[in-house]
N, C-alpha and C positions, 0 to 999 in steps of 0.2 A: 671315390673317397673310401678310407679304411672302414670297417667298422668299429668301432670304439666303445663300441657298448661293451660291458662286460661278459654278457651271452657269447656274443660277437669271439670275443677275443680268446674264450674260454673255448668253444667248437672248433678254432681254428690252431690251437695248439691240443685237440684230442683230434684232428685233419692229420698234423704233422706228427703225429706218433702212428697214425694208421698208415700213412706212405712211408714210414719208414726214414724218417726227418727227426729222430729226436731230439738233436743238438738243440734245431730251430724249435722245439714246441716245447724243451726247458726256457731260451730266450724269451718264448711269448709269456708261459707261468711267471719267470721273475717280474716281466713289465708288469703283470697284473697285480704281483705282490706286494710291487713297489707302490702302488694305489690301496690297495686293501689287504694288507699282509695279514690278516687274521680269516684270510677266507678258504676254509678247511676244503671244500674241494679242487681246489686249484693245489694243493698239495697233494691230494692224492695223484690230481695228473700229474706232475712234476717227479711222482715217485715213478711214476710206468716210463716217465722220460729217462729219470736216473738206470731204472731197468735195461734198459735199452742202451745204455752209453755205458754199460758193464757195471756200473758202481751203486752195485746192490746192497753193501752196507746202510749206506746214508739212504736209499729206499726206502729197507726194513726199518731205518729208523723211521722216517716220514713215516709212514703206515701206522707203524703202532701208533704214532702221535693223532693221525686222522683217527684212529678206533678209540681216541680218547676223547674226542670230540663230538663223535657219530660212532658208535660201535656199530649199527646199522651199514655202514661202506661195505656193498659189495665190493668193492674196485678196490678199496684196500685188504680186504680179507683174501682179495684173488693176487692180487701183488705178491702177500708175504706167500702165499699159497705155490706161485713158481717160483720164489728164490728157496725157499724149504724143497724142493720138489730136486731143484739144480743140486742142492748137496747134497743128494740123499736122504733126507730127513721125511721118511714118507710117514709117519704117524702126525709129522706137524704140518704137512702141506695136506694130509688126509682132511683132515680136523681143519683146515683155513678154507678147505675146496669147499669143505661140509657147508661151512657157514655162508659162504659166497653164497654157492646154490639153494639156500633157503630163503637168502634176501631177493634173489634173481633166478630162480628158476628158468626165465626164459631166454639167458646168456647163452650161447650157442659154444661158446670159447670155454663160460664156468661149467656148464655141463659137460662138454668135453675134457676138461681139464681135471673134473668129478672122476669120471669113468677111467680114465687114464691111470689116477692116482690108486683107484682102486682096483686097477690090471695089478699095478707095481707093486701092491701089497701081495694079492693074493694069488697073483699068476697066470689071472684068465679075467680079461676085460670084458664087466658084464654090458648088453646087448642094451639095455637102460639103467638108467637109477630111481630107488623111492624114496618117497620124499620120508624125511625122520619123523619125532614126535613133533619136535619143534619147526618144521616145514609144513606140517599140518596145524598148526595152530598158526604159523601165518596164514593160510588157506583161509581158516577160519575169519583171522580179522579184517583180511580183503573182500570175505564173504557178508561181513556187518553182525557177524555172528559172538558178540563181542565177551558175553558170558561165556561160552564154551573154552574160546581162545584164552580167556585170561586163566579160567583153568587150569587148561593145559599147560601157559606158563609158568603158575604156581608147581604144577608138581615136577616139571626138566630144575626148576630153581631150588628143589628142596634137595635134589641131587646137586646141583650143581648151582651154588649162590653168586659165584664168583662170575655167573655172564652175564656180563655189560647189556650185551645186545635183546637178552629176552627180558631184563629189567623193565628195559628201553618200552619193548613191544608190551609189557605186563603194564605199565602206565599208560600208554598211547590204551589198550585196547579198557580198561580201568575207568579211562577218562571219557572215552566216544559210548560207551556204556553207562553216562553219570553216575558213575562211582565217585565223584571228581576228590570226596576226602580220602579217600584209599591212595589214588591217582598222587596226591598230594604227596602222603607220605613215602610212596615210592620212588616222586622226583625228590625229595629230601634227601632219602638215602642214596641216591646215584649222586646228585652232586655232593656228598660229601666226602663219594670217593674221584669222582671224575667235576670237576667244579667246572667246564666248561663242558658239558655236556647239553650239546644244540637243543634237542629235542625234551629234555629235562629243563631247562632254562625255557626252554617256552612254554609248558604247561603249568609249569610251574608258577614263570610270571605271569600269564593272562588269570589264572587263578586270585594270585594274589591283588590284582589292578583295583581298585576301589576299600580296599579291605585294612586293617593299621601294618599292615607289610607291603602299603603301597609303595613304597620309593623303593625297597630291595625288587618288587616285583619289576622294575622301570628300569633299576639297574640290568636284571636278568634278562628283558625285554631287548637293554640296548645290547647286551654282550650279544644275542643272538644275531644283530642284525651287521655286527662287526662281525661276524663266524658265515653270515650269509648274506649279503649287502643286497639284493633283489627280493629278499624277505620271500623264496622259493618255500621252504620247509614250511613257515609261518602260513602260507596260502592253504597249501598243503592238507594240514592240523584241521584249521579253523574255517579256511573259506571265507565268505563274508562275514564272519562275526573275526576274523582275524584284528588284531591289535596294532600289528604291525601291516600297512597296507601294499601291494606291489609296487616295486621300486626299479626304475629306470637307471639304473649302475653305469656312470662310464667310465672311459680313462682320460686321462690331459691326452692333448694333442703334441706329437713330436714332429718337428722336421721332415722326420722321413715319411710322414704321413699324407705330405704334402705332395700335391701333381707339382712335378719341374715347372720352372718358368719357360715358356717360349717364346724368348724375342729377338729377333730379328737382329739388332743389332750388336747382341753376345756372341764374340767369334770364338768358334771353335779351342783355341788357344789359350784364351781368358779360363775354360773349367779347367777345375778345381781336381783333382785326382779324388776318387771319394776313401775316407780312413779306411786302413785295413782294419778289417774286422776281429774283435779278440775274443776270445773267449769267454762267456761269465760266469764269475763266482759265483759257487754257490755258499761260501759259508758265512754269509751274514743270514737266507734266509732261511738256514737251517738251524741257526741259532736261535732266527727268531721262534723257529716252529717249537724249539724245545725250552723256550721261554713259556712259549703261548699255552701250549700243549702236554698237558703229563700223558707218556706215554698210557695205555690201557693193558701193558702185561710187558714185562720186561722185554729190554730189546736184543736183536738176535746176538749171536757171538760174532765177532769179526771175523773174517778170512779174506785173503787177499782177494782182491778183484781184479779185475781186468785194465783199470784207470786208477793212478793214484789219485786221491783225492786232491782238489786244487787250494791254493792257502787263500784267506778272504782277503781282497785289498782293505785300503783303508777306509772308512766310511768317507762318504763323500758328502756335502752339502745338500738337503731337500731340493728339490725344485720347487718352483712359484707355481702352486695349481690355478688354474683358470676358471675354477667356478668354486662356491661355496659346498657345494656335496661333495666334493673331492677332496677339499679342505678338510672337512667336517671327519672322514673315514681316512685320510691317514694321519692324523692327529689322535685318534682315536685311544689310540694303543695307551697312550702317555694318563689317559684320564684310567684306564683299566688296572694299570699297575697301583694304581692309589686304592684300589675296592678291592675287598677278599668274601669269599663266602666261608668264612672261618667260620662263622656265628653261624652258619645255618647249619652247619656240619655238627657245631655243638649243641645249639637247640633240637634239632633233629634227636642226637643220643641221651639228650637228656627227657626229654619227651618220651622214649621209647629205649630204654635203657638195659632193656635184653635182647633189644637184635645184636645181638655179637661179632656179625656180619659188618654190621654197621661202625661197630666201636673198634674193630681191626682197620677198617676203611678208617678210620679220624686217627687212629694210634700212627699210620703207615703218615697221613699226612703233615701230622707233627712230627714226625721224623723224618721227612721229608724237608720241612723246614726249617730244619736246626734248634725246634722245642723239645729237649731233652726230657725236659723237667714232665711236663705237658703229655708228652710220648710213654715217658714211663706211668701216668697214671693209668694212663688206657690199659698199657700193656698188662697192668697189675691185677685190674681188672679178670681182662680175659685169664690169665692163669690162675687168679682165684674161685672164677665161677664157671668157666666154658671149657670142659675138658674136649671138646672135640675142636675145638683149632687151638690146641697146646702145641702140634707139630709147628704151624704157620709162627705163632708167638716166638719161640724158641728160634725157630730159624732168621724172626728179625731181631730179637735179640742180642744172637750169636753175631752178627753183621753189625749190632750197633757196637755190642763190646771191641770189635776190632777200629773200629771209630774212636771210642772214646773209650781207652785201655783204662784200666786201674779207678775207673768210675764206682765206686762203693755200692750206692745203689742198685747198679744197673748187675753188677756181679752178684750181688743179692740174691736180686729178683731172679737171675738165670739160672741159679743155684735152685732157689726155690721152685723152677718150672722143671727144671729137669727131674727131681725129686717126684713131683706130681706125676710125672710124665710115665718113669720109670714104675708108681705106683698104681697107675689106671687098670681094671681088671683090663687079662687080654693081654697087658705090656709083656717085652720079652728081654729078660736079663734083668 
């Protein structure tokens, strides 16, 4: 009998991309998406399968969308890391190898692929690699050493606020630390830029579970286990105080699942020729992904690939799932589209109304949404009081004016940033 579990089904489509079987282990990801289409690892394999079947666009895109879910994806920082690498882009496959190998130092492929990247920069591939600031401060929090670590992620973050991934580890190591109010406010600020962020959504909500942010904690609680239906990451975290307990995942059973009938009295001539086999779309579940998923850093630029993209059929009729938890998880999606972490994104900035980090992140999402109105107060914000992200402001301003031409306001406001901009000590021209 197949195995049906979702582990099951998940190993055996990362089988068929190790033999060399892509076609087959994107087939397996869509069946499992078709059950739990919100489950972020199954898209990063679906990416390594799109790799592999040349159509490294729609990859790059999956990916970014996985690092917007988990910035922590080895597997997807290693993905865009060889399609940067294929076109030459060795400063951005440098920078993706970087990351992989901090989360997975013991990848034999990501270290290779490390070493490699840095022959092609500098012309002589060196004999090992060390690990960075921020590959030592993971050390640290696998070490239990959770003071030191979170340290060390505060100051790569004072250079660098805009990564996802050492937020991520700056909370995790925040919270295992009981710092749990700091922990807090650090998952605030991540999903206010990334609202579906696994690991922020669970510390977040077990935090909140008893408290008068009970029912958003419940909400954040279920988005997680729609983002990871075995409740893996949630064991992970918490262990037995987890919230969420291990979960037995399957898929519905199909036809083909089934041993043939053997009987005797079925002649040869009666079977049935079996359908020829066609090919599967994939642009409903890449649709879905960029429903689900805000990307976590713009996505790459197009270049022809090797397969034109296929067009999506037309959706087809659900199936009749055969048990209630299967029911339960792909119905799912329909109850998530009705819930927003808008308010936390704004409670968040208004709580804490000088991280500017933070109030770019909520500008970007109201812009993102089509709140013009909303977008430009953030915006105004920043160019009135944060002279060091006036570059970032202006460049989305510049992008909304091309949006929304002849907008008074927004012509204003860009007026007024550039003015600022030009006048900052240091400016040139």
């Amino acid at each position: 009998m197949v195995d049906l579990s979702l582990r099951g089904q998940y190993e055996e489509a990362a089988r068929l991309i190790r033999v060399s079987r892509p076609a087959d282990a994107r087939d397996v990801c869509m069946r499992i998406l078709h059950t739990f289409p919100r489950h972020v690892a199954t898209y990063a394999l679906l990416g390594q399968a799109l790799v592999r079947l040349g159509r490294r666009d729609e990859a790059a895109n999956l990916f970014y969308r996985v690092l917007g879910a988990d910035p922590e994806s080895a597997a997807a920082h290693a993905g865009l890391a060889g399609i940067y690498e294929r076109r030459q882009a060795l400063d951005e496959a440098l920078w993706h190898y970087q990351r992989a190998y901090e989360l997975a130092p013991g990848e034999p492929e990501i270290r290779e692929g490390y070493r490699r990247a840095i022959g092609l920069r500098d012309g002589a591939t060196p004999e090992r690699v060390t690990p960075t600031q921020a590959g030592l401060a993971r050390i640290y929090l696998r070490g239990r050493l959770y003071a030191k670590a979170a340290w060390e992620f505060r100051q790569i973050l004072e250079d660098e606020p805009a990564r996802y991934d050492l937020r991520v580890a700056l909370a995790e190591a925040l919270w295992r630390g009981r710092e749990e109010e700091q922990a807090e406010t650090i998952c605030q600020s991540l999903l206010s830029a990334l609202p579906n962020c696994l690991k922020a959504s669970l510390l977040l909500g077990q935090h909140w579970l008893g408290t008068e942010q009970d029912a958003l904690g419940r909400t954040l609680l279920q988005r997680a286990q729609a983002m990871d239906p075995e409740n893996l990451a949630a064991q992970s975290l918490f262990g037995d105080r987890s919230p969420l307990p291990p979960r037995a995942a399957r898929l519905p059973v199909q036809e083909a699942d089934l041993p043939p009938l053997d009987l005797d009295y079925l002649l040869a001539d009666d079977e049935e020729e079996p359908p020829a086999r066609e090919e599967a779309a994939l642009g409903d579940w890449i649709a879905n992904a960029e429903a689900f998923f805000p990307p976590a850093a713009p996505e790459v630029a197009a270049e022809p690939d090797d397969h034109a993209p296929e067009p999506a059929p037309e959706a087809e009729p659900a199936q009749a799932r055969e048990d209630a938890q299967v029911s339960e998880d792909a119905q799912e999606p329909a109850v998530w589209e009705a819930m927003s972490l808008i308010d936390v994104q704004r409670q968040y900035v208004a709580a804490h109304p000088e991280d500017s980090q933070a109030r770019l992140d909520l500008a970007r999402r109201f812009r993102d949404d089509g709140s013009l109105h909303d977008a430009l107060e953030q915006y105004r914000w920043l160019v009135e009081n944060e002279i060091t992200l006036l570059p970032s402001a202006i460049e989305d301003l510049e992008f909304l004016n091309r949006m929304y031409p002849r907008t008074e306001a927004l012509i204003d406001l860009l007026g007024e940033a550039r003015f600022r901009e030009r006048s900052r000590p240091g400016a040139r021209g």
